[in-house]
Structure formats: C-alpha cells, structure tokens
C-alpha positions in Angstrom: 113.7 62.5 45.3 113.0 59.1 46.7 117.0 57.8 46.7 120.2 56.9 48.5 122.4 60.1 49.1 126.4 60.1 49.8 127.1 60.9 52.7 130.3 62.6 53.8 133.4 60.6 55.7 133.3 61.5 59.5 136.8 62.1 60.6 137.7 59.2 63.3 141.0 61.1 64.3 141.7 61.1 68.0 143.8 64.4 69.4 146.2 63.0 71.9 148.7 66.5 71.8 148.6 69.8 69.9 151.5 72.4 70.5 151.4 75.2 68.3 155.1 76.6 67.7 158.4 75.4 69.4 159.0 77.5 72.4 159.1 76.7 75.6 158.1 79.3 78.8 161.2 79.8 80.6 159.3 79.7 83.9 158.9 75.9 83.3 160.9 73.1 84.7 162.7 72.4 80.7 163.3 75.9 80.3 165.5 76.2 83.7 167.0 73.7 82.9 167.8 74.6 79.6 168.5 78.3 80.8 171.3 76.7 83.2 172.6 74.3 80.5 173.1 77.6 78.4 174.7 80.0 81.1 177.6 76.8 81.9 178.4 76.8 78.7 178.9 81.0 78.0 180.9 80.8 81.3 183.7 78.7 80.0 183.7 80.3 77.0 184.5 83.8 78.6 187.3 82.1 80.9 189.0 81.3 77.7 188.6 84.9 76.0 189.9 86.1 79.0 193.2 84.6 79.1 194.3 85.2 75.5 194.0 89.0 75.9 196.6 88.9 78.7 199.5 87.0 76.7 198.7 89.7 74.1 199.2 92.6 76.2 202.7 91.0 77.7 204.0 90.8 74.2 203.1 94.4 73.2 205.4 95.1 76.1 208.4 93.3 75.6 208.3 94.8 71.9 208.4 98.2 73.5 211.5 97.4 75.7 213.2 96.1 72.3 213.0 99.1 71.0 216.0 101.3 70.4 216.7 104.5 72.1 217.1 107.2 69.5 217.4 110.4 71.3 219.7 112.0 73.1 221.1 111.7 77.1 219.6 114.9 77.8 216.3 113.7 76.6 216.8 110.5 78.5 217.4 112.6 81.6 214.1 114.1 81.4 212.0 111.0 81.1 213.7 109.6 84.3 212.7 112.3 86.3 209.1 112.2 85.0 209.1 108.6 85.5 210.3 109.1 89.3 207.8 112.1 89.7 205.2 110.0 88.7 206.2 106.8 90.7 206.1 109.3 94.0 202.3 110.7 93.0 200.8 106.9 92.3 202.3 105.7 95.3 201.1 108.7 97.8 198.0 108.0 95.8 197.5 104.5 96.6 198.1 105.3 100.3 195.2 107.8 100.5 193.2 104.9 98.6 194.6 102.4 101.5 193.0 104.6 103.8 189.7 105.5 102.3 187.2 102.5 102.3 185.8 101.9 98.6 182.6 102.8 97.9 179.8 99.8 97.6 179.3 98.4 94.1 175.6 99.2 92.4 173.2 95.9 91.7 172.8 95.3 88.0 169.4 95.9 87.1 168.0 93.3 85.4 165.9 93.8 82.3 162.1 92.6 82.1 162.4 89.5 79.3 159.6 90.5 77.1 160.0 87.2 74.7 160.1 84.7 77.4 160.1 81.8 75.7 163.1 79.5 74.5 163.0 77.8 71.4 162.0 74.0 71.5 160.6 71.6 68.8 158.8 68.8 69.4 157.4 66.2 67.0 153.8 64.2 67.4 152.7 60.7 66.4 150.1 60.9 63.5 147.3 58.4 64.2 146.5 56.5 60.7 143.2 57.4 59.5 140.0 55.5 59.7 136.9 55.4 57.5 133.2 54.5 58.8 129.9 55.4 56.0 126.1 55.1 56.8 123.3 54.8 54.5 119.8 55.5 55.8 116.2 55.8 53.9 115.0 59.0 52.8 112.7 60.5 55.0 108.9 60.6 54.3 107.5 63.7 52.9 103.8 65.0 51.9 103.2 68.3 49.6 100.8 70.9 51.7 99.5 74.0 50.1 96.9 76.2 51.9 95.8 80.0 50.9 95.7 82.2 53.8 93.9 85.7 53.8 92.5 88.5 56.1 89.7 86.1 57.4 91.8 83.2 58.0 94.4 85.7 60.4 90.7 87.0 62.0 89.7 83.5 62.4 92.4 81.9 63.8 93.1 84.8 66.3 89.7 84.7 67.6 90.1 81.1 68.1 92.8 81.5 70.3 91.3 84.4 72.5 88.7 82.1 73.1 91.3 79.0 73.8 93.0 81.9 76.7 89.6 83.0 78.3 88.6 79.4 78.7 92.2 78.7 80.3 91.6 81.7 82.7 88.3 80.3 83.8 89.8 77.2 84.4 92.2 79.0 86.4 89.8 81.1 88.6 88.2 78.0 89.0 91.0 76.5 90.4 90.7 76.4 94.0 93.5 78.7 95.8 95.9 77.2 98.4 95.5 79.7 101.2 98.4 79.7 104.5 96.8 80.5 107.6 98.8 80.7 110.9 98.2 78.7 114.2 98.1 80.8 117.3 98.4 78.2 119.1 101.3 76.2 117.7 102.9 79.3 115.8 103.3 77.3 112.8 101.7 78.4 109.4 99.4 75.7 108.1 97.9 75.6 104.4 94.6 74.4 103.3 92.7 74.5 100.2 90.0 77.2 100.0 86.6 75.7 98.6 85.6 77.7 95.0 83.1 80.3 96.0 80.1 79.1 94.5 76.8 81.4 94.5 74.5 79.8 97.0 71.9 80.4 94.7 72.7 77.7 91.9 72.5 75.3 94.7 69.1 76.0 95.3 68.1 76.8 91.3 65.3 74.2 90.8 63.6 74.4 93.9 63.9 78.4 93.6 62.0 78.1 89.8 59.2 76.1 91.6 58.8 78.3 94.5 58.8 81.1 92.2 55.8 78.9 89.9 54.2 79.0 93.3 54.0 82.1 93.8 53.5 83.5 89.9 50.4 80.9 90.3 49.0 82.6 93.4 49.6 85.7 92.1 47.9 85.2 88.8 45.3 82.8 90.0 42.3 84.9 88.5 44.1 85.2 85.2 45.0 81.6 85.0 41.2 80.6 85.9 39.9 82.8 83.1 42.3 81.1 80.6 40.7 77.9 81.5 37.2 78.2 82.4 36.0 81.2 81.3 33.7 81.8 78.5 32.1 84.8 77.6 28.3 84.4 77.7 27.4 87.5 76.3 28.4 86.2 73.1 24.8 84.8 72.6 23.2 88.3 72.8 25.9 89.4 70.0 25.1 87.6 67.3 27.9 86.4 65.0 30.4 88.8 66.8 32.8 88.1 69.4 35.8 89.6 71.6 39.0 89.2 73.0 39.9 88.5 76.5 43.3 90.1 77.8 45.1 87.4 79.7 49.0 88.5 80.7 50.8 90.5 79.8 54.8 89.9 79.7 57.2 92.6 79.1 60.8 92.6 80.5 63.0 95.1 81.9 65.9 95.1 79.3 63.5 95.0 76.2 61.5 98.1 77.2 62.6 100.3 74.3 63.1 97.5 71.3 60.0 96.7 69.5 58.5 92.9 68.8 60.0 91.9 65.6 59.5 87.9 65.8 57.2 85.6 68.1 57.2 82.0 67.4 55.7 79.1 69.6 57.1 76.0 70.7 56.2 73.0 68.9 56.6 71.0 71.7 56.0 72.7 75.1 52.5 74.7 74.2 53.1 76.9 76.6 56.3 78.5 75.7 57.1 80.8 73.2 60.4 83.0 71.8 60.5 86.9 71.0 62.6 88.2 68.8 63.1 92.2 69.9 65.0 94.6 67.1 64.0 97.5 65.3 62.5 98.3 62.3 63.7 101.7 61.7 67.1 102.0 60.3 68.2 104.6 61.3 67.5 103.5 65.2 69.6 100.2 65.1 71.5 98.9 68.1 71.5 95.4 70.2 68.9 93.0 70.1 67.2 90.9 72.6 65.9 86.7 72.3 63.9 86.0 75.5 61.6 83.1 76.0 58.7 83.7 77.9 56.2 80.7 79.3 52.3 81.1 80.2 53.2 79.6 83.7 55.4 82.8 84.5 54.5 86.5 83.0 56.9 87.7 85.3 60.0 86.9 84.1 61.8 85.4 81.1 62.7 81.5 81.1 65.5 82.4 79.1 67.3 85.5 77.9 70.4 86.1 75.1 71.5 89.4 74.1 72.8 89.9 70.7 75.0 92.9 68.7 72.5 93.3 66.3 68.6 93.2 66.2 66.8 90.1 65.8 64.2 90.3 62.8 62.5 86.7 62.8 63.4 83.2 64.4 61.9 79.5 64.0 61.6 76.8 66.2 63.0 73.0 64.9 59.6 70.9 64.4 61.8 67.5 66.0 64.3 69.2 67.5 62.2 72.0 69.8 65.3 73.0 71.6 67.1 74.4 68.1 65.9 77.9 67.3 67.1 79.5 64.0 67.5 83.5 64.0 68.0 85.9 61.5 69.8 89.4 62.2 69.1 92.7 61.4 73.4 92.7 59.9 73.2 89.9 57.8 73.6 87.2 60.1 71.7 84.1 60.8 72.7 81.8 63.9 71.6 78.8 65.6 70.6 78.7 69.5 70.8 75.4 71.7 68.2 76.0 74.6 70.1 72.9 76.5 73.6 74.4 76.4 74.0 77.3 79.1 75.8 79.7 76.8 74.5 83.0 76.1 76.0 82.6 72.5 74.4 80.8 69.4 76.0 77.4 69.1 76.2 78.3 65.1 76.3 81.5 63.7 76.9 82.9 59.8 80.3 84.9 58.8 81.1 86.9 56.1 83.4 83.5 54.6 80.5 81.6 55.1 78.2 83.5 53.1 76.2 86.2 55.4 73.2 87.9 53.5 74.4 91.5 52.7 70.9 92.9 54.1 68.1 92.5 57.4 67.2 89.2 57.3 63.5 89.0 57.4 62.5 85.4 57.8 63.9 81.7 58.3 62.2 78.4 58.2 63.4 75.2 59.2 63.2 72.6 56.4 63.0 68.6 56.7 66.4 67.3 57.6 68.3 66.0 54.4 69.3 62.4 53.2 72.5 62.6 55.3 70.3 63.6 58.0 71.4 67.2 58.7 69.6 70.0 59.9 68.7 72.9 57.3 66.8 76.1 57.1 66.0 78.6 54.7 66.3 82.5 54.9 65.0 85.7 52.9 66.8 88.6 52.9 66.4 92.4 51.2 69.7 91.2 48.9 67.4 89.3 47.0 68.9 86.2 47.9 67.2 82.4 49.4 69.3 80.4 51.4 69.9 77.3 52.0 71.6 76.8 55.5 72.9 73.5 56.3 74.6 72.5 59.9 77.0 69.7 58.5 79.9 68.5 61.5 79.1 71.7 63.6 79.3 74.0 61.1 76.8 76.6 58.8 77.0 75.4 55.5 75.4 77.6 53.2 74.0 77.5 49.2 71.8 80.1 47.6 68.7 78.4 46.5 66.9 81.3 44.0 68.4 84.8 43.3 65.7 87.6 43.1 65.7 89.9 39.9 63.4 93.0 39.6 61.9 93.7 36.3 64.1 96.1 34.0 67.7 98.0 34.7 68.5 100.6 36.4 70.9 103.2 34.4 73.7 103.7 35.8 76.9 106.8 35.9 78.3 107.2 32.6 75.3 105.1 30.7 75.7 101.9 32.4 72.9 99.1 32.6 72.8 97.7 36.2 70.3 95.1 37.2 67.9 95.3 40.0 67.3 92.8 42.1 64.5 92.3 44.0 64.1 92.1 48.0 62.3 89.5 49.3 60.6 90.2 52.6 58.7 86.9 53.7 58.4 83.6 52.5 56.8 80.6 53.5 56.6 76.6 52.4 54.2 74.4 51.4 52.7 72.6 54.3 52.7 69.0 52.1 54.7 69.7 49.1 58.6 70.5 49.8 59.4 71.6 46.9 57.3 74.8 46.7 57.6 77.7 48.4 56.2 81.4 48.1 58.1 84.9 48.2 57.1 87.8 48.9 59.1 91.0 47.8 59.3 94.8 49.0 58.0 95.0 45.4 54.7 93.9 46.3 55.0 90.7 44.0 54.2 87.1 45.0 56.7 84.6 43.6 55.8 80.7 43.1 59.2 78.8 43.2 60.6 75.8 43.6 63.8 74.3 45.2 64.4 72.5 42.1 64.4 75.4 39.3 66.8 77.9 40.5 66.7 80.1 37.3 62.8 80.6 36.8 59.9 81.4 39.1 56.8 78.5 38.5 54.5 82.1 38.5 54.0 85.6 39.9 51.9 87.2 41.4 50.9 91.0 40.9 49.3 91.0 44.3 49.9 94.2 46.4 51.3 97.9 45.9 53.3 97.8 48.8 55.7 95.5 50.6 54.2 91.9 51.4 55.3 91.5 54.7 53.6 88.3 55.4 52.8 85.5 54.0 51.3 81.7 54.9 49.7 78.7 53.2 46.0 77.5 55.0 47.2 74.6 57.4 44.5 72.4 55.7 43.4 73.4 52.4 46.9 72.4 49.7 45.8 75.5 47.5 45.3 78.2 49.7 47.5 81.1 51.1 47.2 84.4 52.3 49.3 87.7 51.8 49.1 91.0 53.8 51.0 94.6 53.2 51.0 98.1 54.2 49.0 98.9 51.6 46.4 98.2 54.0 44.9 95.0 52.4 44.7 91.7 53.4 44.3 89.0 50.5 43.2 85.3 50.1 44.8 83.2 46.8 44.4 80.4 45.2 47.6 79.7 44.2 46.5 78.0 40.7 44.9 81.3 40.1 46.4 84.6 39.5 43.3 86.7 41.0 42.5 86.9 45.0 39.9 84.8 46.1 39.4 87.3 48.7 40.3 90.8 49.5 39.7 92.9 52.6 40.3 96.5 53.5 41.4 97.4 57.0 41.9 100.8 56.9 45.8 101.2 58.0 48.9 99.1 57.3 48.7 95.3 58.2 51.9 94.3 60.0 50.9 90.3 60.0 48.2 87.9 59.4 48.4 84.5 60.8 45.8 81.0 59.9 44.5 79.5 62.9 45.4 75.8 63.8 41.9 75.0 64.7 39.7 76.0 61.6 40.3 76.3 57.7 38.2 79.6 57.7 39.2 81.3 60.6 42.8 83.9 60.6 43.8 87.4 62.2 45.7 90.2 61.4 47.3 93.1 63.1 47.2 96.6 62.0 49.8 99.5 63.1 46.8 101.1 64.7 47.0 99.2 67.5 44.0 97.2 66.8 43.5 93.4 66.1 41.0 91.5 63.3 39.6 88.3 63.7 37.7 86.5 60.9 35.7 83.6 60.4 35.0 83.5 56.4 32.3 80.5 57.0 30.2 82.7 59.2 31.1 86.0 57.4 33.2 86.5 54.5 32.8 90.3 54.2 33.8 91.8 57.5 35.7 90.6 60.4 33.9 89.0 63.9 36.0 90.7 66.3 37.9 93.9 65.7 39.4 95.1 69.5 42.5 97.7 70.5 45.2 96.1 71.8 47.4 98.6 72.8 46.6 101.4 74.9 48.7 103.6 74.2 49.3 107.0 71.4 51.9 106.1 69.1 52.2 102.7 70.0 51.8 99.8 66.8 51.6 96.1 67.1 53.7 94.4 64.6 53.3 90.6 64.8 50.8 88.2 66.1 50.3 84.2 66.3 47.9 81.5 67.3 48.6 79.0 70.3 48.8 76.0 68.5 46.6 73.7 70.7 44.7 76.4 73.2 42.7 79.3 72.0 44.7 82.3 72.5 46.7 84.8 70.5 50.0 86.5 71.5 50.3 89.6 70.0 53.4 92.0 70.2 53.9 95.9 69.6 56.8 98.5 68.9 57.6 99.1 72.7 58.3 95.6 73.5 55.6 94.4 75.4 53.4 91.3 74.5 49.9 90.3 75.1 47.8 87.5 75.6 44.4 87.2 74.6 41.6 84.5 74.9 39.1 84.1 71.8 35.4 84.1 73.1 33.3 81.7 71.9 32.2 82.8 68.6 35.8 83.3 67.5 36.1 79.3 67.5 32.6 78.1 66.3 32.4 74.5 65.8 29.7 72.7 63.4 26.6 72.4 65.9 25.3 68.8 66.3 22.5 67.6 64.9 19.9 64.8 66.8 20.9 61.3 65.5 24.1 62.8 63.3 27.8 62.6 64.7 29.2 65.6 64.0 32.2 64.9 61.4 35.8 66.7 62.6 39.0 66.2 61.2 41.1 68.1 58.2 38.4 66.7 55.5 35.8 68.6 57.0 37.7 71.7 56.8 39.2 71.7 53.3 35.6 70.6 52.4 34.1 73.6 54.3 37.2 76.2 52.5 36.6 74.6 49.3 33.0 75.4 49.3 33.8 79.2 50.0 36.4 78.9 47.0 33.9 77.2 44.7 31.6 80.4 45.5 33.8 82.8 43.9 35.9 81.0 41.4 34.8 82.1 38.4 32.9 79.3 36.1 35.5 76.9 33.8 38.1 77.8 36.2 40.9 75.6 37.7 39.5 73.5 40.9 
C-alpha cells in the first residue's frame, strides 16, 4: 500500500478510584458508625410513641367513670360483690407471685443479615482527557511464491534427518564428564573422560606400509614376473603368444556379484575401480565399488557399498580422484576418493532427472566454459545425458533421444513409438562433438552434441546388442564394435561396411584398443576365454587365444589394458578379477634396421593402420 495509516487515539486516562454501587459493608469503620447514628435516632423516636399511648388510655378511663348508671340497685349490688371477689383473688394472687421467683427471660435471637451492606454514594473526580497520535513508515514487504510437492516434503525431511544424525555424532563425540569418588578424601571428584578413539587410526599409515611390506614379501615371485619376466619361448612359436597370470584380487563381500565395470586410473597406473552388479534382472540386489591397487591383491584400497548394482563408472582425466557411476535403478552419482564418506558426494533423483532404466555407460567430457565438471550417460530409456555438477549440485539436460524405426500398435488401435535403448557409447578421442551409440538393436549411431534431432549416420552393424564400443586411440577414423552375436567388427566410420570382421564362436562381452599399438586390441568371450590380436602381423585370426577362468559356468564380462604397462585386467560373473602379462609377441615393436632409427610416435601408427585400411577399402572409396 506504500502510505500513512490513522492510527487510533490511545486513552491517557489515569484510574485513581472505581466503586461500583453505593453500599457500604457494615463490618467497616463508616458502616458502625452509621449503624449507631441510625439506632440513636429510632431510640428517641420510640420514647416519644411510648408516652402518647398512655394519656390515651387515661382518658378512655375517665370517659367510662362519666358514664351514667342505668340499671337498677339490685344490679349495682351484684357488680360490687364481683368487684370485691375479684379484688380478694388478684391480691392472694400477687402474694403467691411475691413468693415464687420469676422465671429468667429468653435471649433474642438475632437474625443472620443476609444484605449486609448500607446504602452510601459517593462521587469521583473525572480526569479531563488527553490526546497523544504517532505516525510511523510502513513496514517493508517482498512478494514470495514457491510450489511445494511430494519431493520437496521428501527432500526437506531427509535434510533434516541428516541435520539430527550429524547432531548426535557430535554429541557422542562429546567427551562425557564422569564423577569418580576419592577413597581417601571421601569427596566425589569429576574429570573429563578422553573420547574413546580406536587405537588403530592412530597407527593407520604406518599399518598400510607394514601391510605393503608384507603383501610385497608375500607376492615377491609375482611381482618379479610382472617386471622382468619375458617368455622366451615365444621365439619357437612363431607369430603366437600367451598370457601370463599375475594376481588375482577378489574380495570377501563381492563373492557372489559379477564384474560389471573396470576402469583404470589416469593418474596412479597402478590403481584401478570395479564396478560389481548383476546382469540378470531378475537377480538384482546391492552393489559393490572397490578399488583395488597392483601393490596389494589382498585387500581393497577402498570400498563403498551401494542399494543398487553398479553397471559402469569412469575416472575424471584432471581430476583422478572424481569417479562417475551409473546404477542399475536409474541413478548416476559422483564419488570423491579424498572425502572419507562411504556415500557419493553427488548423486541423481527422480526431480533431477534419473534415467528410467540400467544405466549402461558414462563418460566424462571436457569441463565447460564456466569450468564445471560434466559427463555423459546411456541408458536402455533411450535417453543421452548430459550431467553437469554446477555449485554442488547434478544438473542434468538430455543431449539426443533414441527412436526405433516404426510403431508399435497399441490396445484399442493406438500408434505408440518405440524408442530405442542404447547400450554403450563412446567419444571421439579429438573431435568433441562426435560421439557413437550403440543400441540393444544392434545399430551404430553417428551423432553429434550439436544436432539433437538427427543422427549424422547409422550403422546396420550387428544382429544383436552392441555392448561395446571404442574409437582406435590413434587413427581419427577408426572404431570397433562387439555383440553377442558373437562377432567382433572394425569400421571406418566414413564407411558404412566393416573394415574388418571376426568370428569368435560365442558372445563377446568387451573388446578394448591397446594404448601401445594402433593394430593391436582384445576381446572377452562368455566362454571364459580371452583374444588377443595384432592386425599388422595377422589380420585373420587372433595371436593369443587363452582360458581365463577356470571354472564351469563361469563368464568373463569386461576387460581393459593398463595404460602404460603391459597387462590386462580381466573380470568374470563371480566377482573375481585377473591380471595378466602379455608375452612378447603380444607387443611387437618395428625391429631396427643397421644405420636406420626406428621411427615411434602416433604417426607411425596411424600410418601402419592406414595401410591395413587402404588394403581393403574398396577402390574410389573415401580415404
């Protein structure tokens, strides 16, 4: 309203008196004295009524003795004898009384004055009256609207279950006064109890490099085949080579979840995450995220437990302490490795826009202009998102939408859309924009962040789900698929054909390049066995093809390269994970030639891919 209001006259009137009617108690000093004022006055007036009665009653008489006598003497004879008769009785009468004492008088009773108050009035001074006004600014105001629903109440009370549990670890950290009697003195003395601290955190650090100690002493001969051991048998084999077992690293609580994710450290070489779910649906239940390093099979460096099953996870390229994980519900979260808290930092909700189905994949991006961390993530609804962490909270926006070809008819006629599910995904090692998908479909889709609405091309590639998919670390064209349909294929992504296509007999679960040569990637297959190829020294059948896993009904689902040594970590359905050393003829380097440096670098291997490519591209196609 924004102006001066009238404001009411405040009464100024002081209340020196207040009676309320005109009676006055009799028990009080004015009524006595009133009451005796009263009584003097009835007393003189009943003196006086007395004494009028009595000069009435003498002239009544003296009338009588005026009057005449009528009758006659015998008739006045009679009444002197009655007279005299009765003069003798009252007087033998009043000499009886003489002698008889009279009997005592009875008290008056006095009557209970149930109005006991005498009238009075009484009159009061009325003070004149005063007038005093106030005028004041209007106070400040702000319009505030807010919608509240069912997630906002959900919200708001977890918040402050989490604000109480915090307040009652404060509390039991608090430490407790505690009264303690001297025998001596007999007096009860307090002092504060210390905090009972596990003598074990004291001692953390040097425990973890005792334990080292001993791991190393332990696994001496493993650790001096991982660095010095080559196998020399590899010359008598030709162009064929094996795989070494190294550790193994399994872990107590992960025994009966399978190895749905591995990922490597970009930083520290020698750790790596695992991401331990299920893949059957109708078997779901908690997940595990344990971190394992080479210098310690024995035992996880770290360990979070999670309601649902982890499917996949990626480690930050400049930040290797972030690690991004997608759930088997929907959810994708965000672990800090430097906070000691066995929940994500960041985590999806249902408000915040929580995929629908298993996430299968999620890759970290280049931070954006404002400098915030984002990701991306796949997800059988069909849907790529965009996850940013702006002022410590998930920020998502759906990138591309998936639709299958045709509709689906519906009750009563209808015309639903499909849409497709996308099961991996993976982006361009130098351009940003592009990215491939690949769908349960068995289709390949060439996007781009920019075009939301279209798909650049697509790709007809398997008959079954793609459930990997990776660009060649060196050559910009190159990227390779695998799918249960037991086939694992090489494309030219300017091409719609396979460069390369091989047959492994039984599902692949996951192919991966190696870091060290353009030619040279493995694959997995449910079987328990592993593939290793080298396409410059034979691009029809794999080098090394060895059994992993030991035992009957037992598949490995995922495998990856170390980034800078030459092993592979490979992981199966009943959560244990191997490492394996590649023998010499896995990593074959160009031989030198006398008087000729031998040229290395990523030139020399998109050179040596190309040259493959150029050997099976058919003539007048795209280079």
């Amino acid at each position: 309203e924004r102006a001066y209001k009238l404001v009411d006259n405040i009464d100024q009137t002081a209340i020196h008196f207040t009676l309320n009617g005109y009676l006055v108690p009799k028990d009080s000093d004015e009524g006595r004295r009133q009451s005796i004022r009263s009584s003097i006055e009835s007393g003189s007036f009943i003196e006086k009524a007395s004494v009028e009665p009595s000069a009435e009653a003498a002239e009544e008489t003296e009338t009588k003795d005026e009057e005449p006598i009528g009758d006659t003497e015998a008739a006045g004879e009679e009444e002197e004898e009655q007279t005299a008769e009765a003069a003798e009785e009252a007087e033998a009468a009043e000499a009886e009384e003489a002698e008889e004492p009279s009997p005592p008088k009875a008290p008056e009773k006095k009557l209970a004055n149930q109005f006991n108050f005498i009238e009075r009035g009484s009159t009061t001074y009325h003070n004149p009256l005063r007038e005093k006004g106030y005028q004041t600014d209007p106070a400040p105001f702000e319009t505030f609207s807010e919608n509240v629903n069912q997630w906002f109440i959900y919200d708001a009370y977890m918040e402050e279950l989490e604000r109480l549990e915090k307040a009652k670890e404060k509390e039991k950290a608090k430490p407790v006064a505690v009264k303690k009697e001297d025998t001596k003195s007999g007096r009860k003395l307090s002092y504060v109890e210390p905090p009972h601290v596990d003598s074990l955190n004291k001692v953390a650090k040097a425990a973890k490099i005792a334990e080292r100690m001993v791991n190393l002493n332990t696994f001496d001969d493993i650790a001096q085949d991982f660095k010095y051991f080559e196998d020399a048998s590899d010359e008598f084999r030709g162009q064929e080579g094996t795989l070494l077992p190294l550790w193994k690293f399994q872990y107590e609580k992960t025994k009966k979840l399978a190895v749905t994710a591995i990922s490597w450290n970009p930083k520290y070489k020698d750790l790596f995450a695992v991401g331990y779910g299920s893949y059957d649906f109708m078997k779901q239940g908690h997940g595990m995220l344990v971190l394992y390093t080479l210098k310690n099979p024995s035992f996880p460096e770290y360990s979070f437990s999670s309601q649902s099953g982890v499917m996949c996870l990626d480690f930050h390229s400049d930040h290797p302490n972030l690690l991004a994980v997608g759930f088997y519900d929907g959810n994708v979260a965000i672990y800090n490795l430097k906070k000691a808290s066995s929940q994500p930092s960041y985590k999806s909700t249902a408000k915040s826009g929580k995929h629908t189905e298993p996430v299968w994949q999620v890759k970290w991006q280049k931070d954006d202009m404002d400098n915030n961390s984002n990701f991306f993530s796949v997800s059988s609804d069909g849907r790529i998102v965009s996850w940013t962490l702006v002022k410590n909270e998930l920020v998502h926006m759906d990138v591309i939408k998936l639709s299958a070809d045709g509709t689906m008819q519906g009750p009563e006629g209808l015309q639903l859309q499909t849409f497709g599910s996308g099961i991996s995904f993976d982006f361009h090692k130098k351009i940003d924009y592009l990215f491939l998908i690949g769908t349960e479909e068995g289709k390949i889709y060439k996007c781009s962040k920019s075009y939301s609405n279209q798909f650049l091309d697509v790709f007809e590639a398997h008959h079954m789900a793609v459930d990997s998919i990776s660009w060649n670390p060196f050559h910009l064209k190159v990227f390779i698929s695998c799918s249960s349909d037991w086939t694992v294929k090489i494309w030219d992504h300017t091409i719609k054909t396979p460069m390369f296509v091989y047959d492994l007999g039984t599902a692949v679960g996951d192919v991966a390049w190696s870091p060290y040569s353009s030619t040279v990637f493995a694959a997995v297959t449910i079987d328990g066995q592993a593939h290793v190829f080298d396409l410059n020294v034979n691009k029809l059948e794999p080098l090394c093809t060895q059994l992993v896993v030991t035992r009957k009904k037992n598949k490995t689902t995922h495998i990856q390269f170390n980034p800078v040594d030459p092993i592979i970590i490979i992981g199966d359905e009943l959560g244990l994970i191997v490492c394996l050393k590649l023998s010499p003829n896995l990593r074959k380097m160009p031989k030198e030639k006398k008087g000729q440096e031998v040229k290395k670098g990523p030139e020399v291997e998109i050179a040596k891919l190309e040259k493959l490519l150029s050997l099976v591209r058919e003539p007048g196609s795209k280079d």
